[in-house]
C-alpha positions as CSV (number, residue, x, y, z in Angstrom):
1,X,13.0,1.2,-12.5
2,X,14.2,2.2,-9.4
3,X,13.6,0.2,-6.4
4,X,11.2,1.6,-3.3
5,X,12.8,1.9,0.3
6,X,11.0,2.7,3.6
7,X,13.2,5.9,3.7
8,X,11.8,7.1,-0.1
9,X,9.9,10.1,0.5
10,X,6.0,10.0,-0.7
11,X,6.3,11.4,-3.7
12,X,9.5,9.7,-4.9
13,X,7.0,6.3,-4.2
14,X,3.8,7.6,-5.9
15,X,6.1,8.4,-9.0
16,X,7.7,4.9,-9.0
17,X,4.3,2.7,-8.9
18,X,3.1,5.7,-11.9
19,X,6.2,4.8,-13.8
20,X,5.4,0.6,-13.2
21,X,1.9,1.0,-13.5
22,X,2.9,3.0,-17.0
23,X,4.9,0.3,-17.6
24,X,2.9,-2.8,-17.3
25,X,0.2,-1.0,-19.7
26,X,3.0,-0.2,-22.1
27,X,3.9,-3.7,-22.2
28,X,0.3,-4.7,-22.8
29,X,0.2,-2.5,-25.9
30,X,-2.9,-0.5,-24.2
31,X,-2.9,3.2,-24.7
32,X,-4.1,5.4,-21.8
33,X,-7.6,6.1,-23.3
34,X,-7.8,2.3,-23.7
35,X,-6.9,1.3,-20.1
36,X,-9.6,4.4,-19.0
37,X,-12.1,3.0,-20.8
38,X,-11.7,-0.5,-19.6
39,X,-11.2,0.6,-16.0
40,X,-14.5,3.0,-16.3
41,X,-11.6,5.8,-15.4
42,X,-11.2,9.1,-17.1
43,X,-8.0,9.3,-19.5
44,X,-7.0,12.4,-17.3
45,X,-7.4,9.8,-14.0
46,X,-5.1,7.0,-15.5
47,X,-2.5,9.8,-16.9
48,X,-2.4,11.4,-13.2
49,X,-1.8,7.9,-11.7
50,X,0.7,7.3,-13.9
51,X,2.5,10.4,-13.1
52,X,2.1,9.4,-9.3
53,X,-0.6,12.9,-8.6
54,X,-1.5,10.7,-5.4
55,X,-4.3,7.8,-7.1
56,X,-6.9,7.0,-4.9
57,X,-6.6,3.2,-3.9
58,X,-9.8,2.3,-5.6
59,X,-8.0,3.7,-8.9
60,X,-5.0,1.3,-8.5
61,X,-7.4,-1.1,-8.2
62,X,-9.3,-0.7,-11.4
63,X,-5.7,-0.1,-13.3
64,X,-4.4,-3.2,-12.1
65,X,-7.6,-5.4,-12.5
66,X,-7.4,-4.8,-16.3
67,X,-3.5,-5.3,-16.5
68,X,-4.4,-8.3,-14.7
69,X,-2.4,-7.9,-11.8
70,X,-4.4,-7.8,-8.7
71,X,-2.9,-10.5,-7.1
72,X,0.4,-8.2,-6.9
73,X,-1.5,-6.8,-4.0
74,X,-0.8,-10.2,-2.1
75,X,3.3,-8.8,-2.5
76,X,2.0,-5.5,-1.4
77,X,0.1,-6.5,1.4
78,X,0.7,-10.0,2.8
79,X,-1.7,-11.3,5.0
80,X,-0.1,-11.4,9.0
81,X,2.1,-14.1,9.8
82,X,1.0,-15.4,13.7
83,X,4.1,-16.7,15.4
84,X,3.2,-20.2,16.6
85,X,4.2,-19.0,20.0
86,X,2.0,-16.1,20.2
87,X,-1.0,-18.8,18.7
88,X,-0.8,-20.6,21.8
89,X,-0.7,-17.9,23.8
90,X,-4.2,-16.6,22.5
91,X,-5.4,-20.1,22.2
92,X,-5.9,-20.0,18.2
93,X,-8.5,-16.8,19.0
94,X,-7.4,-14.2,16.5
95,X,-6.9,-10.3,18.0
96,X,-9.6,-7.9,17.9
97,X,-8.3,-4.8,19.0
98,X,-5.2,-3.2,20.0
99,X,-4.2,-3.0,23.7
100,X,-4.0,0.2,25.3
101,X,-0.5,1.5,26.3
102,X,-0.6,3.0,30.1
103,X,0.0,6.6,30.5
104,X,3.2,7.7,31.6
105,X,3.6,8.7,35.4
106,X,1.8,12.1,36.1
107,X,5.3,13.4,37.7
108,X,7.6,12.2,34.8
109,X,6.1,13.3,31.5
110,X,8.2,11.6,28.9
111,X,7.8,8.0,31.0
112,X,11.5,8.4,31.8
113,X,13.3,7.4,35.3
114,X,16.1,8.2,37.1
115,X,18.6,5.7,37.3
């Protein structure tokens, strides 16, 4: 298995988690028609994910509830860590929204200065 950087292209990614999700059902002993049926996927859905052809979310889901591994998602997608600085600073309240950024000045396009 080959490991996943932030500088992988797309495709080089969607391929990896195809060839882990093909993995993990391998190692289950679950033919593709198997995991389809049990995921209420087609065979041709589950075959495309494991080849990485770009699987919705929702099918990662459903392939990884019945390998039982959902909670990999936790690895995946951690909740936010708050700083306990930055919880002081917003009393406990949690953000909302994002702030906006100002524009830059009308006379200096790119925000730069001179100097």
């Amino acid at each position: 298995m080959a490991i996943i950087r932030s500088d992988s292209f797309d495709g080089e990614i969607l391929e990896e988690m195809g060839r882990r999700l093909r993995a993990l059902r391998l190692q289950q002993n679950l033919g593709q028609a198997d995991l389809a049926l049990r995921a209420q996927l087609s065979p041709t859905t589950v075959k495309n994910a494991e080849h990485g052809r770009d699987p919705r979310l929702s099918t990662i889901l459903r392939i990884l509830r019945v390998l039982g591994r959902v909670e990999a998602l936790d690895a995946f997608l951690p909740p936010p860590t708050v700083s306990p600085i930055a919880l002081l600073k917003t009393a406990g309240r949690q953000r909302e929204r994002a702030r906006a950024r100002p524009a830059p000045p009308a006379d200096r396009p790119n925000g730069k200065h001179d100097g």
